[in-house]
Structures are given as C-alpha cells and as structure tokens.
C-alpha positions in Angstrom: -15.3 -89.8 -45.7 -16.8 -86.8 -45.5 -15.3 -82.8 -46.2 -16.5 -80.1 -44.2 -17.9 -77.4 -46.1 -16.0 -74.1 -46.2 -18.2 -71.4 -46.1 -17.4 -68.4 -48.0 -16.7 -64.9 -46.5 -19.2 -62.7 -45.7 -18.5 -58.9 -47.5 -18.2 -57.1 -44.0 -15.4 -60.0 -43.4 -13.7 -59.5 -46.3 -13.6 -55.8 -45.8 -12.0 -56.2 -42.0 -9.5 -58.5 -43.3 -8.4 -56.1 -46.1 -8.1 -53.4 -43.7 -6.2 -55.1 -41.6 -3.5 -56.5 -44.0 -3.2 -52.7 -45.0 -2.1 -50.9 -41.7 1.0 -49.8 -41.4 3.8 -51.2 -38.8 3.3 -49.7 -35.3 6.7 -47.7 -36.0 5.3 -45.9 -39.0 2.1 -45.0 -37.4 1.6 -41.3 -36.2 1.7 -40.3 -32.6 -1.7 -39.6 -31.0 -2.5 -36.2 -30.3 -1.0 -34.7 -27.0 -4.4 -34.5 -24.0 -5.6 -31.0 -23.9 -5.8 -31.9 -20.0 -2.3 -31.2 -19.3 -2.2 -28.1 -21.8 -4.2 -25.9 -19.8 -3.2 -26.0 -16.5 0.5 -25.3 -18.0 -1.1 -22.2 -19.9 -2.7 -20.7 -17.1 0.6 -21.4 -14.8 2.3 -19.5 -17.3 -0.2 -16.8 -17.5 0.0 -16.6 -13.7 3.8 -16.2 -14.1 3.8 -13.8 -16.5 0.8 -11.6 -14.8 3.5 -11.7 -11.8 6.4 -10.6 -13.2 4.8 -7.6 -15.2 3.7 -6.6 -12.1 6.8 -6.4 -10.3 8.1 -4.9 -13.3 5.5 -2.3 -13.0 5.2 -2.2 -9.8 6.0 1.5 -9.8 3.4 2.4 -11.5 0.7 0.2 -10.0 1.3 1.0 -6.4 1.3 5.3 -8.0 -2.2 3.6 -9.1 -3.5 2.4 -5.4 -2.5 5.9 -4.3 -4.8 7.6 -7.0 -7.4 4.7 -5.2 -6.4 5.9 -1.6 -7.2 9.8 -2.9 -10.1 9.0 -5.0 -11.6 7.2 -2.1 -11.2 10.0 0.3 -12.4 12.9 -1.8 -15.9 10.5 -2.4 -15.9 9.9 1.3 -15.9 14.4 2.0 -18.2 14.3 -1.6 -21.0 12.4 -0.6 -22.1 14.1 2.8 -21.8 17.3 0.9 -24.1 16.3 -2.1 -26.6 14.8 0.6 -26.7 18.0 2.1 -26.3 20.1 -0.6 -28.3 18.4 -2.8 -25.2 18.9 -5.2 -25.1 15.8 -8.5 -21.8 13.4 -7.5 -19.5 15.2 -9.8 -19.9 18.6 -8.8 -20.2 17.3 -5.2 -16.3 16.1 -6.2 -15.6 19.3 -7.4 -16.4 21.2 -4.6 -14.6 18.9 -2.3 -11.6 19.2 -4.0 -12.3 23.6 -4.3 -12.7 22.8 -0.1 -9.5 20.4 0.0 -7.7 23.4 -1.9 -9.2 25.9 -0.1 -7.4 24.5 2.9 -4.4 23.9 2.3 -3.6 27.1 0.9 -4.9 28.8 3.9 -2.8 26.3 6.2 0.2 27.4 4.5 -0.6 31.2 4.7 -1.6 30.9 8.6 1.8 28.8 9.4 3.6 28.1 6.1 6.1 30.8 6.4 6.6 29.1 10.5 6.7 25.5 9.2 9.1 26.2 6.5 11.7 27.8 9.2 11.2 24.9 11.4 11.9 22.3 8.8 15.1 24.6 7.8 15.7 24.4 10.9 15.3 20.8 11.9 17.3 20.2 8.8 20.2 22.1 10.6 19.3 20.6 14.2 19.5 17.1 13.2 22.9 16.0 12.0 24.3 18.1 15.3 21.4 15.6 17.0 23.0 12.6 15.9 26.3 13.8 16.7 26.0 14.6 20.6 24.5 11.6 21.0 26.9 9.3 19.4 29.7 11.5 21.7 27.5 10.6 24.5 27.3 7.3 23.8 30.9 7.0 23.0 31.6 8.5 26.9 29.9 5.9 27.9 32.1 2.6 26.0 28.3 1.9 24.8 28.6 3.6 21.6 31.6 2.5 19.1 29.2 0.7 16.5 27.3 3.6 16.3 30.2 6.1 16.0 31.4 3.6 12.9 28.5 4.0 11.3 28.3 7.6 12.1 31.3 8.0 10.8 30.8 5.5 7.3 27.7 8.2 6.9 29.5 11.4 6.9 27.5 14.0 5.1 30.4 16.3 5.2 31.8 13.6 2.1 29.0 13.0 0.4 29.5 12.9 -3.1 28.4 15.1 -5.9 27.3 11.9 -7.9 24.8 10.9 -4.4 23.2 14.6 -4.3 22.2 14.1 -8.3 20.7 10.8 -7.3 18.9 12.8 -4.3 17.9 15.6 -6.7 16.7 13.0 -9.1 14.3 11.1 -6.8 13.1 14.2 -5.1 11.8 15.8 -8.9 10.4 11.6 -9.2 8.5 12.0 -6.5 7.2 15.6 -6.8 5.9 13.9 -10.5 4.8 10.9 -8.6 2.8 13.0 -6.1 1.2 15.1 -8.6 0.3 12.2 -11.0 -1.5 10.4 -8.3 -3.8 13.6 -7.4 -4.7 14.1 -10.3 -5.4 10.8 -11.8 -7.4 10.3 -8.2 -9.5 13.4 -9.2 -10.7 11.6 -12.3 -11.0 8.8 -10.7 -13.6 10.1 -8.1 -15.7 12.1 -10.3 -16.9 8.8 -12.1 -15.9 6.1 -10.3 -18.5 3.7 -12.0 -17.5 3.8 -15.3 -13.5 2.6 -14.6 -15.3 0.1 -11.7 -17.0 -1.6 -14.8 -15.1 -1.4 -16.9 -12.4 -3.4 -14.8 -15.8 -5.8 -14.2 -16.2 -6.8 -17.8 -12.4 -8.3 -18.0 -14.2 -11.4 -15.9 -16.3 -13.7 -17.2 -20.1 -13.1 -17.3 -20.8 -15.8 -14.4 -18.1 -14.1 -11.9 -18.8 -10.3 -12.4 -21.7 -9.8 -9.8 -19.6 -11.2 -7.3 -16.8 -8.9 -8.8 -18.8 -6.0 -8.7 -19.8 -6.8 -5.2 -16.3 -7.3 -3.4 -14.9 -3.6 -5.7 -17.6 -2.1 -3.7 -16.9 -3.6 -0.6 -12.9 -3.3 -0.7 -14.4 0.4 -1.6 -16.5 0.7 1.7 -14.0 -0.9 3.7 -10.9 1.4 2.6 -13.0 4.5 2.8 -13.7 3.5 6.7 -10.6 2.4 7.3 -9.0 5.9 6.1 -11.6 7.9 8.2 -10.3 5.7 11.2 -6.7 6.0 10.5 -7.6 10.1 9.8 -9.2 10.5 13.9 -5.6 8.5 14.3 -3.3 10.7 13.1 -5.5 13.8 13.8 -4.9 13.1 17.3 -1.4 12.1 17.3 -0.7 15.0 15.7 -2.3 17.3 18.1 -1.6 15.9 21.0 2.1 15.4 20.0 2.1 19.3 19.4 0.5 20.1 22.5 2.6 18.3 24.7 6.4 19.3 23.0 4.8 22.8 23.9 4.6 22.4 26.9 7.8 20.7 27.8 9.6 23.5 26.1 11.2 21.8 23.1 12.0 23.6 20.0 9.8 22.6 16.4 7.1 21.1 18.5 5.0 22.2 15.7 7.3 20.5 12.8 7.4 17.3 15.2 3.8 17.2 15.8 3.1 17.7 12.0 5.6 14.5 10.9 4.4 12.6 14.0 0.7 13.1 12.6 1.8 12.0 8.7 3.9 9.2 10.3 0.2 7.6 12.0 -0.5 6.9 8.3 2.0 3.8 8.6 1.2 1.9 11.6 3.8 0.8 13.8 6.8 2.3 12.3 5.3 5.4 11.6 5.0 6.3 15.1 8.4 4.6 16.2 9.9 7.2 13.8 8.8 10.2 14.9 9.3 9.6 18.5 13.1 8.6 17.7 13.0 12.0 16.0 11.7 14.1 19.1 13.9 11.8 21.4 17.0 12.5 18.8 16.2 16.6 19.2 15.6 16.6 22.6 18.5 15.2 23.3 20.1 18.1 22.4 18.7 20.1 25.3 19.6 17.1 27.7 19.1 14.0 28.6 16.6 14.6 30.9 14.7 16.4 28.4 15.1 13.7 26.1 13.6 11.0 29.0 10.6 13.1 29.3 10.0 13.2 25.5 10.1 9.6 25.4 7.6 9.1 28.0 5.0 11.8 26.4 5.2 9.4 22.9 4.7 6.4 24.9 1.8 7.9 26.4 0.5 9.5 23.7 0.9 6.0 21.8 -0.9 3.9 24.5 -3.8 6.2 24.5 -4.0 6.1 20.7 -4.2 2.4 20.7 -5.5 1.5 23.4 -8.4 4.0 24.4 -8.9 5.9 21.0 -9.0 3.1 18.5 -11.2 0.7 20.0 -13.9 2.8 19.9 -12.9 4.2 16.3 -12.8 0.7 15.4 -16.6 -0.2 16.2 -17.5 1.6 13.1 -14.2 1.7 11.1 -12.3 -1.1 9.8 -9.7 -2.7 11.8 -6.3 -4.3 10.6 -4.9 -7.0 13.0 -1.3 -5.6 13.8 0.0 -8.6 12.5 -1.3 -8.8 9.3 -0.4 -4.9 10.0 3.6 -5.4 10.3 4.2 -8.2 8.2 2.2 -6.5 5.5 4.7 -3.2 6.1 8.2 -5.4 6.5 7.4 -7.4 3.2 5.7 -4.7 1.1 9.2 -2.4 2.2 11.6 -5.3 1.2 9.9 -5.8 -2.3 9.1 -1.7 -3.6 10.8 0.3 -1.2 9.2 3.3 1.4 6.1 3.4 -1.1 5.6 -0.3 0.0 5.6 0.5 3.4 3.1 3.8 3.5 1.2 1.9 1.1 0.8 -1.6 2.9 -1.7 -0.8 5.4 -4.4 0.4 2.9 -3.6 -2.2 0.5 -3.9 -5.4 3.0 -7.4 -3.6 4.2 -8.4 -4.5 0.5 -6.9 -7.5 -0.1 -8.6 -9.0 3.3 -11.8 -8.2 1.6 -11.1 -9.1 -1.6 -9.7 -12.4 -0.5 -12.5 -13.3 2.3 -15.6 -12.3 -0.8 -13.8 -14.1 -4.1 -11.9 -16.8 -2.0 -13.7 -17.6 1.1 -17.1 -17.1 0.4 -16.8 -17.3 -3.3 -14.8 -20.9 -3.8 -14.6 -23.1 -0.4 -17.7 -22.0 1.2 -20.4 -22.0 -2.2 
C-alpha cells in the first residue's frame, strides 16, 4: 500500500503560520486610526463658526473699520485728480485733500454755523410741540388713540435721569467713534497698498492675484458708487432747501441739510426726512403740511427716476432690493450703524462675491 509523502514546510510557510498563531484576539486588538477625511471638514466648520461669532462680537469695531474704508476711499477719490493735475506724489496729494476737506468745513461753519446751530436748537424745541398737535389732530379725528398711547408711553417730560446718562453715554461713544474712523481713514488713504497686501498675504499663494484683483475692484466700485450717491444727496439737499424756502417753512435750511445726509441711506433715508418736514409743517397747517409732502415726493421721483439713471451709466448701481433687505437686516443685527452702513457694504460684497465666487469657483 503505498504512503503519500509529506513534504516539509517551506521557511516563508513556517514564518506565516507562526505569525498567525501569535495575533492577538480581535478584542484585544487596537482600533484603527480615525480617517483624516472627516477631520477636516469638521475643523474648517468650526473655524467658520468661530470666525462668525468673533465677528459679531466685534462687530462694533469692524463696521467703525468699513467707515475708515468708506473715508479712506473718498479722500483717494478728491487725491488722485489733484496729484494728476498737480503733479503732487499720492501722499501729499492725501494731505492736501484732507487741508481742502478741512479747509471747508470750517469755512461752512463760519458762513452758516452760528444759523445752523439756532435752527437745530430750534428744531429741537419745534419738534416734540410737532408731534403733539398732530396726535391732538389725529385724536379730533377718532383716527388717532394708538398714537396718543404711544405718545403718551414716550413722554419726555418723565424721562428718567438713569435714560439721559445712557443718552449722554452714547453721544461721547459716538463723538469717539466718529473721530476714530477719520483718523484711522486718513492713514488708511495715504498708503493704501501696504495694509491692501498685507491683508493679501493671509491667502494662500495660488488665490492672492485673484485677491488682489477683487480688493481693487470692491475699491473702484465703492469709490463710484460714493461719487453717485454724493450727486444724490447733493441734490436732494439743495433742492430740498430751495423748495421749503419757497413755501415759507421755518429751518428750511436745517431740513434741507438732514434731508441731504439722510440720501446716504437709500430708502429710509429719504422717508425720514420728509416725515420730519411733514411733522414741522404741520405745525403751520395742514395745508402747509400737504404741500410739503408733495415737494418730497417730487423731489424723490426726480432723484430716482431722472437723476440716477444717468448717474448710474458711470457709477455703480445697487438693485433697491438688495438695497432694502441689505438696510432692514444689517439694522436688525448692529443697530443704526447697520443701516447707514449697509448700502456701501453690499456694493462690496456684490463684487467681492461675483470675482471670488462666481467667476472664481463655478465658472473656472
């Protein structure tokens, strides 16, 4: 009968079966490491968080920030006709802009400061006796007994001591505020290259020429749109002067100076200072007050519908969409700052969003 050989086992056998007789149970094993795939996108998520709520949190200080932008931006826009024409370097071209800006407004105030100041006095005197006639009128009419409740839950004849502080408090704030941002937008435009590059090299090498590319552009495109918005308010100022005049009402100056600020903020802006002309024409009548309301609607439709189309074939325009929403979300979150500031900063986002979004990922 025969026996079948066994063969014997071949070294790279033997060493496979000793390994395997050594492992350890599956229990005792240790775990694999964790995939780096889903590490990162939870990192950057909570970067992206974090990034968020520091800005909220600092949102203060950012948007006093944009406002140094907004004036930086404008004293480069009155710079750099005067260097081309001057043949002045871009830093003293600055300086004399601001000396001209200066210049200005301390002749303004000595040629109708000492006027304006007695008109605000006296709008601030005007105005509560406004608000009063017309709630009596309204009341004469059974139209007005929600307004005379909320009239009358505002008092200013109760106000606490505790409320002016908080007044007195915000008004130094924003004195502060004010001066920080004019003088941090001075810097600012007399070498805007070095902070622009600076903020560049935070990107990665591969992204910063498109960086650098939509900075200038959101740049060009504010600069435009604050030229636009300047015609803008220009005219609604003078016009709004002009025509107050003429009807006879009191402060036409003081109104046609807030209605001329108020163009900054479209929409509202100009809603608020022809409730405030209404509001003190009123006190001369109502018939007065009818013809008020006509010269801002006037005044409004030829703004926006004759003056700003042609302003806008050079300038930058701002759908009044993107315009409103921009104002009503921007107030809810940081307050009146939001809204004055909302125009200008949706100008730059558009562009910011359209060159490093847009173009930059979905159409490349």
């Amino acid at each position: 009968m025969m026996q079948t050989a066994v063969r014997p086992a071949l070294p790279t056998q033997k060493r496979a079966m000793n390994t395997r007789n050594e492992l350890p149970p599956p229990s005792l094993m240790p775990a694999p490491p964790p995939r780096i795939g889903y590490i990162r996108p939870m990192a950057l998520v909570l970067f992206l968080g974090a990034l968020v709520l520091l800005a909220f949190r600092l949102s203060d200080l950012l948007l006093m920030l944009f406002g140094a932008v907004i004036v930086a931006v404008a004293l480069r826009a009155l710079a750099q006709p005067l260097g081309r024409y001057l043949r002045l370097p871009p830093r003293l071209a600055v300086g004399v802009a601001v000396t001209l800006a200066v210049v200005g407004i301390v002749l303004g105030s000595w040629l109708v400061g000492d006027r304006l100041v007695e008109q605000f006095d006296d709008l601030a005197r005007k105005l509560p006796a406004a608000i009063a006639k017309l709630v009596s009128w309204a009341r004469e009419r059974t139209i007005g007994e929600a307004l005379w409740k909320v009239w009358r839950g505002t008092n200013a004849d109760d106000v606490p001591w505790a409320s002016v502080a908080v007044a007195a408090t915000q008004a130094l704030s924003a004195v502060g505020g004010i001066g920080l941002v004019l003088v941090v937008g001075v810097y600012l435009a007399s070498d805007p290259l070095m902070y622009r590059e600076g903020l560049v090299r935070l990107v990665p090498p591969a992204y910063r020429g498109r960086v650098d590319d939509a900075l200038l552009a959101s740049g060009h495109a504010l600069s435009r749109w604050l030229l636009g918005q300047g015609i803008s308010m220009l005219f609604v100022g003078t016009s709004t002067a002009i025509g107050l005049a003429l009807l006879g009402l009191p402060l036409a100056l003081t109104l046609g100076l807030v209605a001329g600020a108020l163009a900054f903020i479209p929409f509202f802006g100009p809603i608020a200072s022809g409730v405030l002309a209404v509001l003190l024409a009123f006190m001369q009548g109502p018939e007065l007050a009818l013809y008020v309301a006509i010269l801002c609607v006037v005044i409004q439709q030829i703004e926006g519908n004759l003056l700003m189309p042609v302003v806008q074939r050079w300038a930058v325009e701002l759908p009044p969409v993107l315009g409103i929403t921009a104002a009503v979300i921007f107030g809810l979150l940081f307050g009146l700052p939001g809204v004055i500031l909302a125009s200008p900063l949706m100008v730059v986002a558009m562009v910011l969003v359209r060159m490093l979004y847009v173009e930059g990922v979905l159409e490349s």
